[in-house]
N, CA, C and O atoms as a Maestro MAE file, in Angstrom:
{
 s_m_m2io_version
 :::
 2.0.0
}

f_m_ct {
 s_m_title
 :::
 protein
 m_atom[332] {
  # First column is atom index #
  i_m_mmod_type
  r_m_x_coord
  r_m_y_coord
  r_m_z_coord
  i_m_residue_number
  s_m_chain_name
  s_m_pdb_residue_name
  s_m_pdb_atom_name
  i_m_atomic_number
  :::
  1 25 154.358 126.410 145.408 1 A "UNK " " N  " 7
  2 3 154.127 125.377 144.439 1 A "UNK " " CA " 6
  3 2 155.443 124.655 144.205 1 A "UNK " " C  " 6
  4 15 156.482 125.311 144.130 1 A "UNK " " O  " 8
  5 25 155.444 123.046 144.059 2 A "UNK " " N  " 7
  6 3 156.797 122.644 144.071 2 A "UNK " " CA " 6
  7 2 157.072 122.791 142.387 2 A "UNK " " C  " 6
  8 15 156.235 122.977 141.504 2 A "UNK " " O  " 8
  9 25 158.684 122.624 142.261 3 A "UNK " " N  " 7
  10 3 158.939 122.758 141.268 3 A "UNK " " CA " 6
  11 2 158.980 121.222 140.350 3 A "UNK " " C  " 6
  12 15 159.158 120.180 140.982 3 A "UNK " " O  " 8
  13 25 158.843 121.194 139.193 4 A "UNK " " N  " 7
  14 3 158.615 120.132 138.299 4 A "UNK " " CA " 6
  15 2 159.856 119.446 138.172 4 A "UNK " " C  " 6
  16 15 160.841 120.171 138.028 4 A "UNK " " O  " 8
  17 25 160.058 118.055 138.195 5 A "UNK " " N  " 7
  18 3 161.351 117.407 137.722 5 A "UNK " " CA " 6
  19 2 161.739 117.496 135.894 5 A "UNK " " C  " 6
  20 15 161.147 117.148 134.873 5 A "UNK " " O  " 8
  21 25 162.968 118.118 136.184 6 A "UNK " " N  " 7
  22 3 163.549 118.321 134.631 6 A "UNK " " CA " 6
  23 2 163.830 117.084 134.168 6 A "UNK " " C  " 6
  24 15 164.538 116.493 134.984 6 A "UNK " " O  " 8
  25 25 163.519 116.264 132.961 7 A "UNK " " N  " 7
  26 3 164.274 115.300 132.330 7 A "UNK " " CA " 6
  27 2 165.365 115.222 131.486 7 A "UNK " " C  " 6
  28 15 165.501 115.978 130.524 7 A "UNK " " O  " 8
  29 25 166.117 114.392 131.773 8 A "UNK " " N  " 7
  30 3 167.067 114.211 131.001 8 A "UNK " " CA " 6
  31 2 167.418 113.828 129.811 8 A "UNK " " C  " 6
  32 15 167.434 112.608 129.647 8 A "UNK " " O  " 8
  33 25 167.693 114.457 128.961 9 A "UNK " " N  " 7
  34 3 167.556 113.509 127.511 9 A "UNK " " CA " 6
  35 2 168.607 112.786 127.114 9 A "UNK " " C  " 6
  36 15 169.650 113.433 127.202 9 A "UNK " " O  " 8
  37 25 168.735 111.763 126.735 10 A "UNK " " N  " 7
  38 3 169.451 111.115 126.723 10 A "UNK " " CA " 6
  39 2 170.532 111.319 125.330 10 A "UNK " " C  " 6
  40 15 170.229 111.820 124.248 10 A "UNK " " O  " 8
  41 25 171.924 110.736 125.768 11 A "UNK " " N  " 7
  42 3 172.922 111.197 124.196 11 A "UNK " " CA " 6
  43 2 172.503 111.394 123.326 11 A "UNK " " C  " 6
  44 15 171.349 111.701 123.627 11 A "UNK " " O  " 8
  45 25 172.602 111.456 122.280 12 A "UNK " " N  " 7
  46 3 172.291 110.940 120.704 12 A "UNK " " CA " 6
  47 2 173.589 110.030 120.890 12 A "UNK " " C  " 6
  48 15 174.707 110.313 121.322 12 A "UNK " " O  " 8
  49 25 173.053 108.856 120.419 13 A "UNK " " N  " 7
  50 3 173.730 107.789 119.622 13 A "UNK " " CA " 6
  51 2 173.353 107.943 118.233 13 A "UNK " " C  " 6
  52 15 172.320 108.564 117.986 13 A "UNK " " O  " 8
  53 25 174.029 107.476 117.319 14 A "UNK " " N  " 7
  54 3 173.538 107.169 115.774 14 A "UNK " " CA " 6
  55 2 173.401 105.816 115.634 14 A "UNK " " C  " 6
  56 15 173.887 104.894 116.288 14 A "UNK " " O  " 8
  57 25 172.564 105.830 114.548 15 A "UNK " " N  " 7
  58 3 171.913 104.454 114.201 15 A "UNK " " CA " 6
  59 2 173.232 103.658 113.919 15 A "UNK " " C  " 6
  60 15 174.385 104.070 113.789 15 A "UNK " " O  " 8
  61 25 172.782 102.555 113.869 16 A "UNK " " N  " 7
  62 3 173.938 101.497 113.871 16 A "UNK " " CA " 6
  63 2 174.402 101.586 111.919 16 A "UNK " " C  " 6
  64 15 173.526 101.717 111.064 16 A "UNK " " O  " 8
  65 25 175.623 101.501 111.647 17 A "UNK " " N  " 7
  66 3 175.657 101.174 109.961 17 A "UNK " " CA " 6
  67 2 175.449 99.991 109.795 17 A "UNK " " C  " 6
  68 15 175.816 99.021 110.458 17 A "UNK " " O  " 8
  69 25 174.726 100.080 108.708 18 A "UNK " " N  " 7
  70 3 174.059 99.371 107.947 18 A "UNK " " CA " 6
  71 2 175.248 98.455 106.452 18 A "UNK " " C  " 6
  72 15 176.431 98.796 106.479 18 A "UNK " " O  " 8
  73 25 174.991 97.824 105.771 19 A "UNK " " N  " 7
  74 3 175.526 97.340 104.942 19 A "UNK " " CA " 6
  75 2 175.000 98.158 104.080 19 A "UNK " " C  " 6
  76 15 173.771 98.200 104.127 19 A "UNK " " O  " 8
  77 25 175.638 98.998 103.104 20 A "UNK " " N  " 7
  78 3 175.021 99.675 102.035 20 A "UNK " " CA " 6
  79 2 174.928 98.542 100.787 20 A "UNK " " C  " 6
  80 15 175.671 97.716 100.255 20 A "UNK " " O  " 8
  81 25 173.446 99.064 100.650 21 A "UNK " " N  " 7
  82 3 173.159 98.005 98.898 21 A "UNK " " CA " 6
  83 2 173.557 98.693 98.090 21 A "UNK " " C  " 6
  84 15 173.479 99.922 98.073 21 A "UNK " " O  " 8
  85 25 174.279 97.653 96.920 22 A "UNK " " N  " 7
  86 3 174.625 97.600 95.999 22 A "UNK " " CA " 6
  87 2 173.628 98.854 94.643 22 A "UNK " " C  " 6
  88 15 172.580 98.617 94.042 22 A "UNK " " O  " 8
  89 25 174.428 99.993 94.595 23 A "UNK " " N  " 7
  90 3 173.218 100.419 93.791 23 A "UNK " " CA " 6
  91 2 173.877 100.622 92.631 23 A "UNK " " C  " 6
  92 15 175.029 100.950 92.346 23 A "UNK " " O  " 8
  93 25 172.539 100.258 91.797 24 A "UNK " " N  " 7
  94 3 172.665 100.223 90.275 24 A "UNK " " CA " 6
  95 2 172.379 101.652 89.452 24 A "UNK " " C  " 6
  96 15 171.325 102.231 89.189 24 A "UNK " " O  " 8
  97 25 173.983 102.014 89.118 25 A "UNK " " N  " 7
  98 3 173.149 103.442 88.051 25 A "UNK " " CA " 6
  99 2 172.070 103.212 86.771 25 A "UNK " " C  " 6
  100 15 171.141 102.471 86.449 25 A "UNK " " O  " 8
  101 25 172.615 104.025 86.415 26 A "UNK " " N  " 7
  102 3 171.161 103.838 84.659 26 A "UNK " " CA " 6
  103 2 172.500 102.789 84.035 26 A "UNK " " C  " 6
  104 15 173.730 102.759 84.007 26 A "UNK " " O  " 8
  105 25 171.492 102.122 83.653 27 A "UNK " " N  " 7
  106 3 171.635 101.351 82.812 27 A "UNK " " CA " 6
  107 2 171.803 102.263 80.918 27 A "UNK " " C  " 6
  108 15 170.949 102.969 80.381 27 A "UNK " " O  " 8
  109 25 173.393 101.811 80.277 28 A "UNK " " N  " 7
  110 3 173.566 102.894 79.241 28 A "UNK " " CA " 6
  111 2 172.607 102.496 78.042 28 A "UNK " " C  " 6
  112 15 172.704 103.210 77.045 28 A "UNK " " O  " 8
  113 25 171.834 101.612 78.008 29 A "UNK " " N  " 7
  114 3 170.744 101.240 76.827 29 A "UNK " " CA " 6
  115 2 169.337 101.742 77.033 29 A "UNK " " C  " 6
  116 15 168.562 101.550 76.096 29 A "UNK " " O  " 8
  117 25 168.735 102.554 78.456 30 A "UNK " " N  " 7
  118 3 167.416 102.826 78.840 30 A "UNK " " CA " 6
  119 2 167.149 104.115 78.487 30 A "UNK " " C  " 6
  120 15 165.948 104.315 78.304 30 A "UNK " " O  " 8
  121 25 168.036 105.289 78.290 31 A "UNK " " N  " 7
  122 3 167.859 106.618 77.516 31 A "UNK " " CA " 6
  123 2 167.593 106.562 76.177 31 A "UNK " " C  " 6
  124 15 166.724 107.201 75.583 31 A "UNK " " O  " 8
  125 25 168.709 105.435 75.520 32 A "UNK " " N  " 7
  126 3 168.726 105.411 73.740 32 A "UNK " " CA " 6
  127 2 167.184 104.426 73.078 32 A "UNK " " C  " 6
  128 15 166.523 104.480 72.041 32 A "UNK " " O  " 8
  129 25 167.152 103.863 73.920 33 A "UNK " " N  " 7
  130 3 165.684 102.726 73.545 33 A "UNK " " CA " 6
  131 2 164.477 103.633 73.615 33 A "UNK " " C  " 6
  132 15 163.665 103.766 72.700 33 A "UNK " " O  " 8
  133 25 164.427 104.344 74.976 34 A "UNK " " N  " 7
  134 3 162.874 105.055 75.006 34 A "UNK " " CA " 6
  135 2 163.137 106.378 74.298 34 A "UNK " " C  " 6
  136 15 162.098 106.906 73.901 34 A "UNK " " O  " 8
  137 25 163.868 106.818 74.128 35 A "UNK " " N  " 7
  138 3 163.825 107.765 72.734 35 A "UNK " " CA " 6
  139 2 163.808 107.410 71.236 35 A "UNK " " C  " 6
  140 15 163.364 108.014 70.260 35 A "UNK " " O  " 8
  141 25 164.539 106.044 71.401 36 A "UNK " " N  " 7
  142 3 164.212 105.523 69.746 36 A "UNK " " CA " 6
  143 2 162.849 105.006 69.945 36 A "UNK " " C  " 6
  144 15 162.166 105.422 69.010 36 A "UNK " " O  " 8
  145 25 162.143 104.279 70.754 37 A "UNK " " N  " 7
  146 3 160.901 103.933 70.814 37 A "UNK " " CA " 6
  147 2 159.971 105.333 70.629 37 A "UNK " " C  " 6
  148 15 159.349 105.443 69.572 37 A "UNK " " O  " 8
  149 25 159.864 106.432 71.670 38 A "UNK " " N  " 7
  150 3 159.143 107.670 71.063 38 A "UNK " " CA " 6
  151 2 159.333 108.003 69.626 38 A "UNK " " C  " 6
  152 15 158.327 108.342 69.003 38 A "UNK " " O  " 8
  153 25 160.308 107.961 69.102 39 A "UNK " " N  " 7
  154 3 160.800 108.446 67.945 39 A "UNK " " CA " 6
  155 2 160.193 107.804 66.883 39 A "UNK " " C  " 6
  156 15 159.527 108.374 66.019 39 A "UNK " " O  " 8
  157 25 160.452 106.459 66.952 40 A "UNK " " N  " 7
  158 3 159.840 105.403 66.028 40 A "UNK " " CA " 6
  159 2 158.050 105.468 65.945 40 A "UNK " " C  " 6
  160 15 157.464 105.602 64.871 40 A "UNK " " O  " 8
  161 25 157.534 105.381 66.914 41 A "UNK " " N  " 7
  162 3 155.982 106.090 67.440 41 A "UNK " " CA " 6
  163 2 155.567 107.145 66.284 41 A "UNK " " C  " 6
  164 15 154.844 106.929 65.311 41 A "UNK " " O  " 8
  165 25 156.213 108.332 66.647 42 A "UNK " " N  " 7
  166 3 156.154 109.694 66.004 42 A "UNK " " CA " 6
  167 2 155.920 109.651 64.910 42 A "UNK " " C  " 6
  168 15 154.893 109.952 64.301 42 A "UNK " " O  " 8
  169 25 157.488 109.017 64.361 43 A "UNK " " N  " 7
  170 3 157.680 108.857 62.520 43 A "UNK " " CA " 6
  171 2 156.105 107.953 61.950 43 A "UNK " " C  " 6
  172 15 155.389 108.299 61.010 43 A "UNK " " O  " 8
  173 25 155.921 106.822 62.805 44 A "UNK " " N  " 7
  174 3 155.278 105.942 62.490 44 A "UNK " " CA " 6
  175 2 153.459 107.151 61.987 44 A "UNK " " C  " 6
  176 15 152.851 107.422 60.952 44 A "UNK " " O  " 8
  177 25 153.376 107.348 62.880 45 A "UNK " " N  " 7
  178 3 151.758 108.050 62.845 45 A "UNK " " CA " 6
  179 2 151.972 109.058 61.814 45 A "UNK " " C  " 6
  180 15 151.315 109.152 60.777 45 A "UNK " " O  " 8
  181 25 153.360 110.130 62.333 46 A "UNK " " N  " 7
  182 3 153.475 111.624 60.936 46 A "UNK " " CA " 6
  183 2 153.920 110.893 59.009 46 A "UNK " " C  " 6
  184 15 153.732 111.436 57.921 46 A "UNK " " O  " 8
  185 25 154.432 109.748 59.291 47 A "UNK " " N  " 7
  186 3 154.350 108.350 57.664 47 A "UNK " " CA " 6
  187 2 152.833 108.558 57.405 47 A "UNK " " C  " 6
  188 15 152.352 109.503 56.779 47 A "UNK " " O  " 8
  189 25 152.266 107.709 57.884 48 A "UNK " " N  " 7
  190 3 150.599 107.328 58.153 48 A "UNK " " CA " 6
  191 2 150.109 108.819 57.639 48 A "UNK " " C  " 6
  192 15 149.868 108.811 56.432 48 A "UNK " " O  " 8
  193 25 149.952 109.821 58.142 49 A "UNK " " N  " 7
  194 3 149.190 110.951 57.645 49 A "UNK " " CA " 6
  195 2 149.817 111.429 56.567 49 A "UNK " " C  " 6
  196 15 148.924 111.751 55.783 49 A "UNK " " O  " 8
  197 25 150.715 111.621 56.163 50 A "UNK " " N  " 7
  198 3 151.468 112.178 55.042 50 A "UNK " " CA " 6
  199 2 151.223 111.699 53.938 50 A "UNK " " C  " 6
  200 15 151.194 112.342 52.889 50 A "UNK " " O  " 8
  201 25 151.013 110.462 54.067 51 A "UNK " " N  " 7
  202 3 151.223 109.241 52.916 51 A "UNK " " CA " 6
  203 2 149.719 108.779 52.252 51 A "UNK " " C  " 6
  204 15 149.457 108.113 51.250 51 A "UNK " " O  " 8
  205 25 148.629 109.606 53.533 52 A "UNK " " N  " 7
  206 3 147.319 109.189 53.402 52 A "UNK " " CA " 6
  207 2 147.116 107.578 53.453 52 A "UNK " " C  " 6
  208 15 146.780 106.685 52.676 52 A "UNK " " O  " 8
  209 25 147.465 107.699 54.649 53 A "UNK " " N  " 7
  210 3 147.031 105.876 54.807 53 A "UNK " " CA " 6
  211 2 147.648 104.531 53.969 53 A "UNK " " C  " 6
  212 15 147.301 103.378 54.226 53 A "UNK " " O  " 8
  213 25 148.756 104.949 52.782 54 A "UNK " " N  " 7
  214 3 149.368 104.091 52.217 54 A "UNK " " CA " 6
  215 2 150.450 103.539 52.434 54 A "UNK " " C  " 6
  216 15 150.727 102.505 51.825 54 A "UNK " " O  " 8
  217 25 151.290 104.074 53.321 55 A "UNK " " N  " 7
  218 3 152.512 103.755 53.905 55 A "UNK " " CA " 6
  219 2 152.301 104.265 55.887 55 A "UNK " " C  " 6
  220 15 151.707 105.253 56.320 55 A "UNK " " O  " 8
  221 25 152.956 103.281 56.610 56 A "UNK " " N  " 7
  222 3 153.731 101.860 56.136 56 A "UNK " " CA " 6
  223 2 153.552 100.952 56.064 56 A "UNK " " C  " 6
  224 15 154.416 100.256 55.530 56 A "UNK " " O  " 8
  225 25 152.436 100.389 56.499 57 A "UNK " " N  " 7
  226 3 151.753 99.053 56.166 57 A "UNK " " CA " 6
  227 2 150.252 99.470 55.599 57 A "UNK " " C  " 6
  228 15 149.418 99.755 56.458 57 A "UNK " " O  " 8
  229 25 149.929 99.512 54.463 58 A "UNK " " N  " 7
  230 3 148.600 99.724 53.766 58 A "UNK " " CA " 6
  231 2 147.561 98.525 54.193 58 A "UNK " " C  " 6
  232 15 146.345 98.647 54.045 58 A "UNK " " O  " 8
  233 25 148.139 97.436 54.700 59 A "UNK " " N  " 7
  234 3 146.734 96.476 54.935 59 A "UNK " " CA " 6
  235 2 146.081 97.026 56.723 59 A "UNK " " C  " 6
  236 15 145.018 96.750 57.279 59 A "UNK " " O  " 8
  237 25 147.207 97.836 57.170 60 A "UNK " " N  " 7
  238 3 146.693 97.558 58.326 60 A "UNK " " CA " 6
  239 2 145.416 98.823 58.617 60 A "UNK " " C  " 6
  240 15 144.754 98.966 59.645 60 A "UNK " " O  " 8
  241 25 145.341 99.816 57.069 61 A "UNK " " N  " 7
  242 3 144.543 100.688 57.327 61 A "UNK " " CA " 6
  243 2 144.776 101.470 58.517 61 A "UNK " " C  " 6
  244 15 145.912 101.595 58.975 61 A "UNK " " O  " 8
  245 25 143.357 102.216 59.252 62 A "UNK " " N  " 7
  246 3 143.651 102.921 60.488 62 A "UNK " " CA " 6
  247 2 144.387 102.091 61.742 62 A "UNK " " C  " 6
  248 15 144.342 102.669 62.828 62 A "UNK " " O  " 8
  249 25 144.908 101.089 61.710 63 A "UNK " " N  " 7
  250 3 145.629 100.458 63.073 63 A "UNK " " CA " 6
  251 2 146.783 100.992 63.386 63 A "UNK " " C  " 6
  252 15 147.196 101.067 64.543 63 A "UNK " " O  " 8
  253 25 147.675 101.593 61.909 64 A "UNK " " N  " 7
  254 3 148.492 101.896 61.478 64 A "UNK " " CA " 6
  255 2 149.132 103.094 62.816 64 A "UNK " " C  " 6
  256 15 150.337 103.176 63.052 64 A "UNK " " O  " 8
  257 25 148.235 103.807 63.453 65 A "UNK " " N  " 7
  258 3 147.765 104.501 64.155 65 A "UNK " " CA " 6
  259 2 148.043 103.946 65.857 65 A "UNK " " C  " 6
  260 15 148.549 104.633 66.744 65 A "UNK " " O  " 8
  261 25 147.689 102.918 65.949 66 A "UNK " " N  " 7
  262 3 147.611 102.092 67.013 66 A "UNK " " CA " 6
  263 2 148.832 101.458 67.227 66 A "UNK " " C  " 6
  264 15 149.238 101.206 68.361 66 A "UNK " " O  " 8
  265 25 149.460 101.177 66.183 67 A "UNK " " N  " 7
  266 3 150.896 100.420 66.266 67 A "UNK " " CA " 6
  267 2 152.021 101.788 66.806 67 A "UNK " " C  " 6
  268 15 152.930 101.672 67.628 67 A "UNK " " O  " 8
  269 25 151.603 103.092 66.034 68 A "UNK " " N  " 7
  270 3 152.587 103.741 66.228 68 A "UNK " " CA " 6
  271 2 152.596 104.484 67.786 68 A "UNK " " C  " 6
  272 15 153.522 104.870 68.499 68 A "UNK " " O  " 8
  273 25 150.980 104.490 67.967 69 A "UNK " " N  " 7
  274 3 150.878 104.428 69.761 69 A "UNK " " CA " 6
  275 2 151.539 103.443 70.472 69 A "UNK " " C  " 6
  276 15 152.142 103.573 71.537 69 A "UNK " " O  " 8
  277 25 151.396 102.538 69.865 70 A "UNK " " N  " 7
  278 3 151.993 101.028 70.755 70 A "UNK " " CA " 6
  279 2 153.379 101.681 70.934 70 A "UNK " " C  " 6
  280 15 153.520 101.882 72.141 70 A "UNK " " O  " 8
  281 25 154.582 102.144 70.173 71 A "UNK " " N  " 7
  282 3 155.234 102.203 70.157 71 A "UNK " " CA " 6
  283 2 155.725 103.512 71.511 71 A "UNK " " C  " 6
  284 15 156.455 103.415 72.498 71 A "UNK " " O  " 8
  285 25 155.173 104.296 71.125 72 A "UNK " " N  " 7
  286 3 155.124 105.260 72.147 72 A "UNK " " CA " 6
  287 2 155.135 104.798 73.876 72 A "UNK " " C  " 6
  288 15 155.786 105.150 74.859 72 A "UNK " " O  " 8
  289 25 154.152 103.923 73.638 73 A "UNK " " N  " 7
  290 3 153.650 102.955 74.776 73 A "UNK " " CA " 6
  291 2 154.764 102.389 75.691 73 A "UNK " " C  " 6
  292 15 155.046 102.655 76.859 73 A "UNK " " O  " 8
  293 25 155.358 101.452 74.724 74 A "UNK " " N  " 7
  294 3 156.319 100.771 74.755 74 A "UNK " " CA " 6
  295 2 157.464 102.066 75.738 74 A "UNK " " C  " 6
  296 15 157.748 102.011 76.934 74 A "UNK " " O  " 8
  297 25 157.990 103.323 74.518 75 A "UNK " " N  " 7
  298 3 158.744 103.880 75.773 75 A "UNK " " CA " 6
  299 2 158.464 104.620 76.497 75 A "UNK " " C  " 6
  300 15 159.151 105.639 76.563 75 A "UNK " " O  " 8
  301 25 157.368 104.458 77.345 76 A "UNK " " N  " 7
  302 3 156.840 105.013 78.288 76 A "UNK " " CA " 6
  303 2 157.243 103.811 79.524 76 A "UNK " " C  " 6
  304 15 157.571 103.918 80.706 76 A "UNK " " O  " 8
  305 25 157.070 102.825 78.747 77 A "UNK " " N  " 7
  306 3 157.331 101.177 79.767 77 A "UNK " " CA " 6
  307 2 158.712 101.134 80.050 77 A "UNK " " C  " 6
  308 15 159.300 100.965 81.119 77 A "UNK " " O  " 8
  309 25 159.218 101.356 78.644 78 A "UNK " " N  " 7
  310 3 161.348 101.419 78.835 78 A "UNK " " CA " 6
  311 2 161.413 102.672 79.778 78 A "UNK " " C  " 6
  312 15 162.495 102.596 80.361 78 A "UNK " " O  " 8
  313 25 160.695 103.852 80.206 79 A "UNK " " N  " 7
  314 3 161.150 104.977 80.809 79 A "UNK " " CA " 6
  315 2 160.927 104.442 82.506 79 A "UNK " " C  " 6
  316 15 161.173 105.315 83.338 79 A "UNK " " O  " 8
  317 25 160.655 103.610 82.834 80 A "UNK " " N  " 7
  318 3 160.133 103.242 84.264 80 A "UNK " " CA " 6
  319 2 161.703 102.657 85.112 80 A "UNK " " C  " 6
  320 15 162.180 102.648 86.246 80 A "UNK " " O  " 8
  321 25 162.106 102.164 83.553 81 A "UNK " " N  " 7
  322 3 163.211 101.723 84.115 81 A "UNK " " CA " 6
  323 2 164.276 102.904 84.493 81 A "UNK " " C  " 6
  324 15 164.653 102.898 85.665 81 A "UNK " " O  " 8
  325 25 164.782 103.874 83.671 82 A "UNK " " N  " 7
  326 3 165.298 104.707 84.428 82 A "UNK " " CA " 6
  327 2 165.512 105.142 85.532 82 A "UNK " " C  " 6
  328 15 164.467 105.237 86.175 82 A "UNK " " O  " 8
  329 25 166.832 105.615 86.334 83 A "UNK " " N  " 7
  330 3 166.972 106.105 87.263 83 A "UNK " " CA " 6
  331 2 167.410 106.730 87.656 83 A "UNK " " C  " 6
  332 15 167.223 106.957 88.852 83 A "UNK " " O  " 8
  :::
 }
 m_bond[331] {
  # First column is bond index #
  i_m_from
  i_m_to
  i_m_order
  :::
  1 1 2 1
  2 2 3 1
  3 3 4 2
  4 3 5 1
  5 5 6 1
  6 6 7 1
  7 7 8 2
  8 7 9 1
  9 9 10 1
  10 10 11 1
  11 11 12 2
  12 11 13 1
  13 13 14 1
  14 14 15 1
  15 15 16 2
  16 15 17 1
  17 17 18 1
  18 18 19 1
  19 19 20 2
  20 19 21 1
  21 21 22 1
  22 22 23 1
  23 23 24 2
  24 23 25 1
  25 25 26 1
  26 26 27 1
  27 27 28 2
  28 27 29 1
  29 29 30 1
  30 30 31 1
  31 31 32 2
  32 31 33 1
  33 33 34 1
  34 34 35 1
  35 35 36 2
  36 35 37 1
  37 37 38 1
  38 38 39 1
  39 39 40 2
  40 39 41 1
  41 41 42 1
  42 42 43 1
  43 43 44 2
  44 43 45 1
  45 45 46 1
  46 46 47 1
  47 47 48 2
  48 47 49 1
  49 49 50 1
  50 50 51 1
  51 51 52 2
  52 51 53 1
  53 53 54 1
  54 54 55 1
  55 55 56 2
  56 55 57 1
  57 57 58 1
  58 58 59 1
  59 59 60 2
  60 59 61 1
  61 61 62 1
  62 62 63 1
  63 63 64 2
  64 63 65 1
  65 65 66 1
  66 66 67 1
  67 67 68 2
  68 67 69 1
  69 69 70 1
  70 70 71 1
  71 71 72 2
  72 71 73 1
  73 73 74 1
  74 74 75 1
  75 75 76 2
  76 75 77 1
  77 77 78 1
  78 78 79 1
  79 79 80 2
  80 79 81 1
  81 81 82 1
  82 82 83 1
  83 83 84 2
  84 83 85 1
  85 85 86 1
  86 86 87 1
  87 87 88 2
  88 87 89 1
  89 89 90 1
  90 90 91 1
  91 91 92 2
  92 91 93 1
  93 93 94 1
  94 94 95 1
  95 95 96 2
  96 95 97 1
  97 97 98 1
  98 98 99 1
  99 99 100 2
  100 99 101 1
  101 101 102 1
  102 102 103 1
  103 103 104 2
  104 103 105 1
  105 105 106 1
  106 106 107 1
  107 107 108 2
  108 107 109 1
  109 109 110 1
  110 110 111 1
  111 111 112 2
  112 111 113 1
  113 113 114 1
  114 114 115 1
  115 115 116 2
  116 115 117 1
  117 117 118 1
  118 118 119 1
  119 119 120 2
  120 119 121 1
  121 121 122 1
  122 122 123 1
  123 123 124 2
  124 123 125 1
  125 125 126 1
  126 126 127 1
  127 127 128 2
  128 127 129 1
  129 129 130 1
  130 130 131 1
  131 131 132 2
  132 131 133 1
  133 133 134 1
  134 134 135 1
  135 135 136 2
  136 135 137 1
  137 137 138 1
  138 138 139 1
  139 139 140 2
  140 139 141 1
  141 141 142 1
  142 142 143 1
  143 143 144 2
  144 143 145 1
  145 145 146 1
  146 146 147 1
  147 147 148 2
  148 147 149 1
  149 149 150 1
  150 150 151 1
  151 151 152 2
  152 151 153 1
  153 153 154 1
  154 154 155 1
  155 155 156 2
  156 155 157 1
  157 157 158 1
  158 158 159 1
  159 159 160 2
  160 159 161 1
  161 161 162 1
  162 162 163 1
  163 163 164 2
  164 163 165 1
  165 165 166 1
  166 166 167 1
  167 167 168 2
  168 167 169 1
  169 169 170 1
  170 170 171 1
  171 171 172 2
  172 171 173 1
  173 173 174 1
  174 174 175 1
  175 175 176 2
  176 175 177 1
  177 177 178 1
  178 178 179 1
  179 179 180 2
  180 179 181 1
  181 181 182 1
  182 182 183 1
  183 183 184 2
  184 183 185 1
  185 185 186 1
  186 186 187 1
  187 187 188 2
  188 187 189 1
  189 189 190 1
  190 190 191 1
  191 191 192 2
  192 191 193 1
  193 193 194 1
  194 194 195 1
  195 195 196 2
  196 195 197 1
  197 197 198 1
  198 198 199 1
  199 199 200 2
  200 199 201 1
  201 201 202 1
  202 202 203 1
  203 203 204 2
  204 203 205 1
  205 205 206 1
  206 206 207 1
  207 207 208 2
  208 207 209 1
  209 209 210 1
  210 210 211 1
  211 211 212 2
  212 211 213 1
  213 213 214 1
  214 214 215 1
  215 215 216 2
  216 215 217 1
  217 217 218 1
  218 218 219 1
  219 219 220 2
  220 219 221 1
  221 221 222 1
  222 222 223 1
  223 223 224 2
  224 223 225 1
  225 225 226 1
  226 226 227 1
  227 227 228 2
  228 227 229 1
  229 229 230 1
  230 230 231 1
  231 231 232 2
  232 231 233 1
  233 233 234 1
  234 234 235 1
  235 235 236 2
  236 235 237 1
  237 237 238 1
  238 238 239 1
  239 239 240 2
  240 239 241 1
  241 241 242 1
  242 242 243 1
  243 243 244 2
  244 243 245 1
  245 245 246 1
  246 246 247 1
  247 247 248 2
  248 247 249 1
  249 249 250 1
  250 250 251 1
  251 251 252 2
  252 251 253 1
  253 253 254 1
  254 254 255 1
  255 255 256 2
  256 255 257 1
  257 257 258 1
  258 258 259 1
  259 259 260 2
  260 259 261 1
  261 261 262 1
  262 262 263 1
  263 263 264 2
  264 263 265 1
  265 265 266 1
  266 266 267 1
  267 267 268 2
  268 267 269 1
  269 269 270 1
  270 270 271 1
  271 271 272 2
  272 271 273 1
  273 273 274 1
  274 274 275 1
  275 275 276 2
  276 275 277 1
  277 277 278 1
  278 278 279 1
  279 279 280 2
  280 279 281 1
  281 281 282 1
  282 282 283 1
  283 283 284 2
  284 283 285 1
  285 285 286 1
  286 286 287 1
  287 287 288 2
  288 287 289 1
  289 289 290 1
  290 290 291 1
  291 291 292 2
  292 291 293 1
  293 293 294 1
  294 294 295 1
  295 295 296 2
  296 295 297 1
  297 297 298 1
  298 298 299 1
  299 299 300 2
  300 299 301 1
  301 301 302 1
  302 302 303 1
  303 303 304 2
  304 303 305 1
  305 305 306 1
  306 306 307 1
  307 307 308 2
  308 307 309 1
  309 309 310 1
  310 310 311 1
  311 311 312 2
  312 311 313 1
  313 313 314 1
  314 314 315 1
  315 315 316 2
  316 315 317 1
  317 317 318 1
  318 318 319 1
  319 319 320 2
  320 319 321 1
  321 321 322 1
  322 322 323 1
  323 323 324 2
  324 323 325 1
  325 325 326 1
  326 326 327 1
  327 327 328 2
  328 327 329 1
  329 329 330 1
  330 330 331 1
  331 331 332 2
  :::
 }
}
């Protein structure tokens, strides 16, 4: 039986360099915002139950609730930015 031709593999070359992009660390305002935003959230809803619905805004009734989600919301949106 004849024998099989061995191939050759060829060098390793390395990829050509590249221009490295410009990278951006964290930004020093995106830790302190989405924790004051959670924070503000928190206070906002544990006000609201404590207070029985009279503080902090009494007209807004149960929304009161919704705003302080919003807020939460909000740093969940500021946390995207992180990196």
């Amino acid at each position: 039986m004849p024998k099989s031709r061995i191939r050759k593999k060829a060098d390793y070359t390395p990829p050509p360099v590249r221009a490295q992009a410009v990278k951006l660390g964290n930004s020093a305002w995106v830790a302190p915002v989405m924790l004051a935003m959670f924070l503000i959230g928190l206070a906002w809803i544990v006000v609201f139950y404590v207070t029985d619905g009279s503080l902090p805004i009494d007209s807004l009734d149960n929304w009161n609730i919704v705003v302080g989600f919003g807020f939460i919301a909000a740093g969940f949106g500021v946390s995207t930015q992180w990196k």
